[in-house]
VEXNU-424276 format. One record per residue: x, y, z of N, C-alpha, C, O in turn; residue number from 1. Coordinates in Angstrom, 3 decimals, padded with zeros to 6 digits. Atoms other than C-alpha are relative to their C-alpha. Last residue first. Layout:
+----------+----------+----------+----------+----------+----------+----------+----------+----------+----------+----------+----------+-----+
!      n.x !      n.y !      n.z !     ca.x !     ca.y !     ca.z !      c.x !      c.y !      c.z !      o.x !      o.y !      o.z !   k !
+----------+----------+----------+----------+----------+----------+----------+----------+----------+----------+----------+----------+-----+
!        X !        Y !        Z !        X !        Y !        Z !        X !        Y !        Z !        X !        Y !        Z ! NUM !
...
+----------+----------+----------+----------+----------+----------+----------+----------+----------+----------+----------+----------+-----+
***
This chain:
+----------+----------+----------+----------+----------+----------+----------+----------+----------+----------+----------+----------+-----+
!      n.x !      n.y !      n.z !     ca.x !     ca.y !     ca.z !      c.x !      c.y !      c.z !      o.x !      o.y !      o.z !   k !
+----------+----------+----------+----------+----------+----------+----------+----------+----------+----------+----------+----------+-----+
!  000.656 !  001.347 ! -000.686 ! -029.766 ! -012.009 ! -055.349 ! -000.496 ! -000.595 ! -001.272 ! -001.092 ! -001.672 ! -001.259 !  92 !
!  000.900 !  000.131 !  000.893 ! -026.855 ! -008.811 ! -056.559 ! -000.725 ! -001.660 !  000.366 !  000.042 ! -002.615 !  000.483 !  91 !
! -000.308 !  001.333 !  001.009 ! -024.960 ! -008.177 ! -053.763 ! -001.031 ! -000.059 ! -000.557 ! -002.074 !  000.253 !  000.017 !  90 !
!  001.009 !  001.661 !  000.431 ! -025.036 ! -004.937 ! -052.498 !  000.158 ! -000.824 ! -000.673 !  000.692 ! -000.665 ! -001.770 !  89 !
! -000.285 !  000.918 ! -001.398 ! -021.943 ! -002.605 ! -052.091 ! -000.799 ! -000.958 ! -000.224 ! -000.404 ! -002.049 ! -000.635 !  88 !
! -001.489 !  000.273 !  000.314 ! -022.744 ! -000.855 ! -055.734 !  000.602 ! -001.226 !  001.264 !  001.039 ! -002.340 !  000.975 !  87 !
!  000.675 !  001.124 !  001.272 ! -026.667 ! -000.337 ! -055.367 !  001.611 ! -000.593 !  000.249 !  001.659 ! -001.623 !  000.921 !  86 !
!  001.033 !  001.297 ! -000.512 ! -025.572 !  001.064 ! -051.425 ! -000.463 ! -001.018 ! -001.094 ! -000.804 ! -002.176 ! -000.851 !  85 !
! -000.588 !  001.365 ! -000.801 ! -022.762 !  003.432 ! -052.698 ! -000.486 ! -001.238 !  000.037 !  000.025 ! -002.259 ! -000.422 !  84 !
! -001.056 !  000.932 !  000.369 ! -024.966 !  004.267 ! -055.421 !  001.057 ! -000.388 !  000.551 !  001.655 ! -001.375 !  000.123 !  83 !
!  000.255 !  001.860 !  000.199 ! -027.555 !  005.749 ! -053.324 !  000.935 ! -000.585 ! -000.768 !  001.264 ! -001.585 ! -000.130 !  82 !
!  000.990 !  000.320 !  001.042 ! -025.249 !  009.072 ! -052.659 ! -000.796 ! -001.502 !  000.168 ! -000.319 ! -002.467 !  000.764 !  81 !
!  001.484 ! -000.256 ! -000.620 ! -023.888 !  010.288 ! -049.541 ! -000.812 ! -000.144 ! -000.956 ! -001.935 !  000.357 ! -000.896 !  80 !
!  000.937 !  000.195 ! -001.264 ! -020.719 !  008.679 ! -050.046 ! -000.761 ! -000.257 !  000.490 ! -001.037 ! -001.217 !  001.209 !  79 !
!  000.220 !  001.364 ! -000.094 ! -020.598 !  008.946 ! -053.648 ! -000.201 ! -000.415 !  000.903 ! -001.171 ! -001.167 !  000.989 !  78 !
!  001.365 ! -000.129 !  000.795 ! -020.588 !  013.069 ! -053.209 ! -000.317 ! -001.567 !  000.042 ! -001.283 ! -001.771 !  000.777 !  77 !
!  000.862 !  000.119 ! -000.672 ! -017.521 !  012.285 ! -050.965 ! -001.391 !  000.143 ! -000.646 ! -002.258 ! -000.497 ! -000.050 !  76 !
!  000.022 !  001.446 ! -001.215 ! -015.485 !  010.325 ! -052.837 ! -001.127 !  000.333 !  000.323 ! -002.114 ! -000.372 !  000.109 !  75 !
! -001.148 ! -000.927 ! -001.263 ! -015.907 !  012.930 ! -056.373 ! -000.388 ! -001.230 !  001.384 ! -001.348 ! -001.999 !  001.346 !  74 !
!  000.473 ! -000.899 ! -001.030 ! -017.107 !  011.011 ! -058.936 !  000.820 !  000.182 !  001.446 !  001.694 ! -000.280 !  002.179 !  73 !
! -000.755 ! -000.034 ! -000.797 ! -015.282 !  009.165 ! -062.240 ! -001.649 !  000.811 !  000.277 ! -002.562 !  001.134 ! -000.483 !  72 !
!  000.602 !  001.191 ! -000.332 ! -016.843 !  007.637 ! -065.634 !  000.504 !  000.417 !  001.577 !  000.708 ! -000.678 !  002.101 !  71 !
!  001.579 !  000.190 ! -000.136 ! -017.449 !  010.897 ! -067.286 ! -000.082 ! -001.184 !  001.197 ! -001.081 ! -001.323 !  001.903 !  70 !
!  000.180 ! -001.110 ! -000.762 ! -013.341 !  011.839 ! -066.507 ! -001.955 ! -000.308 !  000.431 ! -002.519 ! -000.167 !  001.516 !  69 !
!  000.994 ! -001.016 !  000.272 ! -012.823 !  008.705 ! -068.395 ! -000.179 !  001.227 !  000.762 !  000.337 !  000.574 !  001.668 !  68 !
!  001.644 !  000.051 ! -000.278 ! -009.971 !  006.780 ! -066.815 ! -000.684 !  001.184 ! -000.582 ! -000.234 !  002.319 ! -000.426 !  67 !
!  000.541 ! -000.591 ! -000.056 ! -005.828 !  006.808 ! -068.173 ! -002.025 ! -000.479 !  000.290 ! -002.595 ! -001.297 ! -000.432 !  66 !
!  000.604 ! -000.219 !  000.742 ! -003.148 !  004.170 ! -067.050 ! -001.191 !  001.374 ! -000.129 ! -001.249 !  001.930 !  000.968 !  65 !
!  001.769 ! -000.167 !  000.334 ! -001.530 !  004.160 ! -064.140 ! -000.354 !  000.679 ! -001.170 ! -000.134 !  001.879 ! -001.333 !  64 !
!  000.066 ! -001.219 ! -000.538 !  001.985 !  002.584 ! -063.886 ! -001.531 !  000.645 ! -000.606 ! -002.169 !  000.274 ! -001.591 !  63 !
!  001.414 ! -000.321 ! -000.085 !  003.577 ! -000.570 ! -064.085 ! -000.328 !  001.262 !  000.349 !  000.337 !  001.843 !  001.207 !  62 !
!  000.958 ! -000.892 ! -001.101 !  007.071 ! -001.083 ! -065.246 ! -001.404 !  000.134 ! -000.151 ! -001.947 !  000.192 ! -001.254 !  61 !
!  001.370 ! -000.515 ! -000.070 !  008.861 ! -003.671 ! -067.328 ! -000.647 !  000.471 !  001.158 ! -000.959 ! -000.207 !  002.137 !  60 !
!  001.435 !  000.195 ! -001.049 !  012.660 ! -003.191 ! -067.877 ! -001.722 ! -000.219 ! -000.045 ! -002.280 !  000.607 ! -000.767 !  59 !
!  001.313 ! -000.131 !  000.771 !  015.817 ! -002.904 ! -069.737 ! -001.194 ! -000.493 !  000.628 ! -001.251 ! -001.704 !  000.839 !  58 !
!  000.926 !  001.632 !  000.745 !  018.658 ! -004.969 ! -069.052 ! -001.087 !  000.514 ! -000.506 ! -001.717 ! -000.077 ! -001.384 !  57 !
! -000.668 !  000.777 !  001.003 !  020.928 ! -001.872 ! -068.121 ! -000.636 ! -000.744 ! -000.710 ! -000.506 ! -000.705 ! -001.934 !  56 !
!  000.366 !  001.658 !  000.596 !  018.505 ! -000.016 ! -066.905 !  000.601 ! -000.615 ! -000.566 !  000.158 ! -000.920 ! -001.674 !  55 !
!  000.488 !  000.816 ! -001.460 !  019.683 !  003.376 ! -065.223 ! -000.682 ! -001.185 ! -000.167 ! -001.186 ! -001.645 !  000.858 !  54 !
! -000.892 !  000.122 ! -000.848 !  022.141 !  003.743 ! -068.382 ! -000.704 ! -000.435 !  001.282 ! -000.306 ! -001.401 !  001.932 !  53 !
! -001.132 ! -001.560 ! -000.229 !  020.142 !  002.943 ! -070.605 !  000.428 ! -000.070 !  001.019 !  000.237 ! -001.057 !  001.729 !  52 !
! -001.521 !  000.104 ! -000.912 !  017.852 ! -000.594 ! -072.057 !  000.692 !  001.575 ! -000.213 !  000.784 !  002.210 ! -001.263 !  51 !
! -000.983 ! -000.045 !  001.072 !  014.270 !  000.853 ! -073.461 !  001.394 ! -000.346 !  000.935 !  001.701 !  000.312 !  001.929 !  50 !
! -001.087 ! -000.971 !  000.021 !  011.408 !  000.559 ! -071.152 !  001.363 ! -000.720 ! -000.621 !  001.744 ! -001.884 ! -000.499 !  49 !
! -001.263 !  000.685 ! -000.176 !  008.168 ! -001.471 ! -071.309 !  001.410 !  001.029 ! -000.520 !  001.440 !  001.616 ! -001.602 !  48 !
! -000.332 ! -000.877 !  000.882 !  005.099 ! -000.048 ! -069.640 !  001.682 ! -000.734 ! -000.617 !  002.536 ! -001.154 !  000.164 !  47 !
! -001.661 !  000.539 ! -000.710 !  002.632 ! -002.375 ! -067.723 !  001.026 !  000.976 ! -001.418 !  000.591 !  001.091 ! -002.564 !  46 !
!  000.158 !  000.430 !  001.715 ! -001.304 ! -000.645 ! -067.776 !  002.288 ! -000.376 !  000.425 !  003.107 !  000.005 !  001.261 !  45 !
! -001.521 !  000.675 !  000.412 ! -002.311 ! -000.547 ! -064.011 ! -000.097 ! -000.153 ! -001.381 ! -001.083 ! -000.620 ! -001.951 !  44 !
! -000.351 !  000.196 !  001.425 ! -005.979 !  001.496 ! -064.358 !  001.284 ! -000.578 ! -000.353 !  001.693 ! -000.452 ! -001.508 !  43 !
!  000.783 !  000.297 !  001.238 ! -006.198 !  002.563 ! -060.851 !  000.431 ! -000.176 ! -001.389 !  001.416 !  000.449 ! -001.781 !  42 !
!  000.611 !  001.271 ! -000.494 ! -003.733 !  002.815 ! -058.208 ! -001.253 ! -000.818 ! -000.816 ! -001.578 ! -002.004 ! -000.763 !  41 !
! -000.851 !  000.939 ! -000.905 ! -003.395 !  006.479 ! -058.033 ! -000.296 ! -001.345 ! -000.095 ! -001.340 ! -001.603 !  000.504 !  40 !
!  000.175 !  000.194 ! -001.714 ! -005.665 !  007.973 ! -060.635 !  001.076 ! -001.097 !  000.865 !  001.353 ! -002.252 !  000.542 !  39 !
! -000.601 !  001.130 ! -000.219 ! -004.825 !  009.383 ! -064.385 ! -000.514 !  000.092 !  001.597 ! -000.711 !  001.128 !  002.232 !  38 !
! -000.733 ! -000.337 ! -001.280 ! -007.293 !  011.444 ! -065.935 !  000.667 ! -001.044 !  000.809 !  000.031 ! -002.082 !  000.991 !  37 !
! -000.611 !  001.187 ! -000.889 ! -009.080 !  011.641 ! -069.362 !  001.015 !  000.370 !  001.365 !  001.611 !  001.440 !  001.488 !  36 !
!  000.929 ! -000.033 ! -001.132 ! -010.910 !  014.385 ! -071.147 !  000.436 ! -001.577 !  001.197 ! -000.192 ! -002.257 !  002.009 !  35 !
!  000.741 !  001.875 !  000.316 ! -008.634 !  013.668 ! -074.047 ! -000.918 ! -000.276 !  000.691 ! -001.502 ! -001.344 !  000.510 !  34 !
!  000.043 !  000.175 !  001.628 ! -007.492 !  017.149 ! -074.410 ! -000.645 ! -001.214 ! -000.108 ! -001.352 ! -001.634 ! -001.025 !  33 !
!  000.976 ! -000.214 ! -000.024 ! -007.838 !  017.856 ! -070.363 ! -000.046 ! -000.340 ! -001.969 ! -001.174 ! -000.132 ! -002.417 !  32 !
! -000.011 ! -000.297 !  001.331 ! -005.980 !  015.087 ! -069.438 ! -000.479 !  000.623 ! -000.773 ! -000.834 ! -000.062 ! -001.732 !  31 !
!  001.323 !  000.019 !  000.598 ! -006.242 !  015.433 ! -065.330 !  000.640 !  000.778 ! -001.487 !  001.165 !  001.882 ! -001.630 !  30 !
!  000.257 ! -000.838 !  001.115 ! -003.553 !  014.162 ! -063.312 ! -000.728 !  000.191 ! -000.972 ! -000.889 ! -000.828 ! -001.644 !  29 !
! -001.625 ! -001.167 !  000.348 ! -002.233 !  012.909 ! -060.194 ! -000.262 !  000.487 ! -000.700 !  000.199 !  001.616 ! -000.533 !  28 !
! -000.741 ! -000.560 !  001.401 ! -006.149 !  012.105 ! -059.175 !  001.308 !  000.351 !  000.034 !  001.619 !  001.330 !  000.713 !  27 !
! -000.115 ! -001.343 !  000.631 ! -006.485 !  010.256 ! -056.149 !  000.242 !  000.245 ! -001.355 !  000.944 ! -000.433 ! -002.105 !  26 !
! -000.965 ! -000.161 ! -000.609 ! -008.194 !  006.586 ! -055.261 !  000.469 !  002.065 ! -000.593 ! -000.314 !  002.816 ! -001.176 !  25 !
!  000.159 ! -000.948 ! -000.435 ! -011.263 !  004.626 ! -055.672 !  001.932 !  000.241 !  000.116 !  002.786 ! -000.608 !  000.370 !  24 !
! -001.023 ! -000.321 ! -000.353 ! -012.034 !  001.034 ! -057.146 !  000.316 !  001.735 ! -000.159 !  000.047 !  002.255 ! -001.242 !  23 !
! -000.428 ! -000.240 ! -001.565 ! -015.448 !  000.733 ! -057.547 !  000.777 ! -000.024 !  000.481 !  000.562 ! -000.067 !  001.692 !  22 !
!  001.214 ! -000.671 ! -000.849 ! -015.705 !  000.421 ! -061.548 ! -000.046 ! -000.377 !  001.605 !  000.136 ! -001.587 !  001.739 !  21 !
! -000.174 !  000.046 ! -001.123 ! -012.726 ! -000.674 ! -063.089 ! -000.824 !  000.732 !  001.071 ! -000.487 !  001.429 !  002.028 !  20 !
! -001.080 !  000.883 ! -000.444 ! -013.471 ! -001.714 ! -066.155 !  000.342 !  000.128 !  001.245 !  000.447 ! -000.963 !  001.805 !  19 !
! -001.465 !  001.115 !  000.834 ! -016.008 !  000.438 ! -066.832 !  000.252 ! -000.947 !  000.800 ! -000.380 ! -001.404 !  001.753 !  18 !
!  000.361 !  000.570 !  000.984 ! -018.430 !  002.839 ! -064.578 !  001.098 ! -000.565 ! -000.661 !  002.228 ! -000.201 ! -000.335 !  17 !
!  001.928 !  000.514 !  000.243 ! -018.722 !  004.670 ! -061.381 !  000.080 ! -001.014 ! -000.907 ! -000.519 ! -001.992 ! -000.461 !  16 !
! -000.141 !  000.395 !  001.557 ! -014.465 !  004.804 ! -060.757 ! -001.736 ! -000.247 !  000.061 ! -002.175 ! -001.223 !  000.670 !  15 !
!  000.710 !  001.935 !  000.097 ! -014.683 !  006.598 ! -057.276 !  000.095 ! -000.188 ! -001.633 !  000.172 !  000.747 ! -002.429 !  14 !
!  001.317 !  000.565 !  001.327 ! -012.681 !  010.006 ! -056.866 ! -000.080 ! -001.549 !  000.012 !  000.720 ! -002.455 !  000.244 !  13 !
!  000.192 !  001.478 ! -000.052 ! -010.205 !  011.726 ! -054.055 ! -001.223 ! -000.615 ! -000.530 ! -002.278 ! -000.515 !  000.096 !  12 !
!  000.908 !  000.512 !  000.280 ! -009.275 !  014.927 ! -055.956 !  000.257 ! -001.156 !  000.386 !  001.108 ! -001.848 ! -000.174 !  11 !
!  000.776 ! -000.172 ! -001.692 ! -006.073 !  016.038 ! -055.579 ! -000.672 ! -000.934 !  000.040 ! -000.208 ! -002.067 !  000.173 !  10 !
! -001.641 !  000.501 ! -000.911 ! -005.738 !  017.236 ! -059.349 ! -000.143 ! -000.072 !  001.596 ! -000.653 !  000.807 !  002.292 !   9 !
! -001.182 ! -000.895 !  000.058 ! -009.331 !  018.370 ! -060.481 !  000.889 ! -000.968 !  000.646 !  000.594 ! -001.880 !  001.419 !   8 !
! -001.786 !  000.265 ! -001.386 ! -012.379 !  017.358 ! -060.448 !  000.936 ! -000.213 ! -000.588 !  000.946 ! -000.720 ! -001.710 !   7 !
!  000.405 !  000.266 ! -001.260 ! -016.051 !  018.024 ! -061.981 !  000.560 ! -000.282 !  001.009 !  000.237 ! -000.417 !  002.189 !   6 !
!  000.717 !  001.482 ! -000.020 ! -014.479 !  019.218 ! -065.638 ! -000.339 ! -000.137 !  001.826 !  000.316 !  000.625 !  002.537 !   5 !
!  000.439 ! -000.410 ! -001.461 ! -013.957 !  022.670 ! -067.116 ! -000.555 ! -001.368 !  000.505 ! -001.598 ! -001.843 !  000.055 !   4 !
!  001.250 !  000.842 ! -000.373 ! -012.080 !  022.926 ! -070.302 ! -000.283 !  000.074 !  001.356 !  000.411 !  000.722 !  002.140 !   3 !
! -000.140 !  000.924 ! -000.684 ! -009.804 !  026.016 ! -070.876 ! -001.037 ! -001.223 !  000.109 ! -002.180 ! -000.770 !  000.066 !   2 !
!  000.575 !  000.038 ! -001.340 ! -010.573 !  028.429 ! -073.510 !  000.211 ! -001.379 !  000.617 !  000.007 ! -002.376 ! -000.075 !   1 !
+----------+----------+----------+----------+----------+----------+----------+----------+----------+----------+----------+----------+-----+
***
């Protein structure tokens, strides 16, 4: 049976928690074995590629790493939630 998680491919989602907590962007793809999901623009991890024919020299690329599925919410639910407002505030 399939897993069933709170968003899906598409999906414009907030990071709630970790490392990169309030940075926002889409899902390309949701891991469901690992419960993980990659997001546009989130999670840069640098990848290093093997010299071939379209690399001669061989390369380092960036490209998005995987986020918790627990640690994500949907844009607009965050919106209209209080944790925009704890999150925006500066801590005094």
């Amino acid at each position: 049976m399939a897993k069933k998680f709170h968003v899906k491919r598409g999906d414009q989602v907030v990071v709630i928690a970790g490392s990169h907590q309030g940075k926002s962007g889409k899902i390309l793809e949701v891991l469901a074995a690992k419960d993980r999901a990659r997001i546009e623009g989130v999670a840069m991890v640098k990848r290093h590629l093997k010299k071939s024919q379209e690399n001669p020299q061989g390369k380092i690329t960036e490209r998005e790493g995987t986020v918790h599925v627990s640690n994500l919410m949907l844009r607009a639910t965050y919106d209209s939630s209080k944790r925009k407002k704890l999150v925006a505030a500066p801590a005094a």
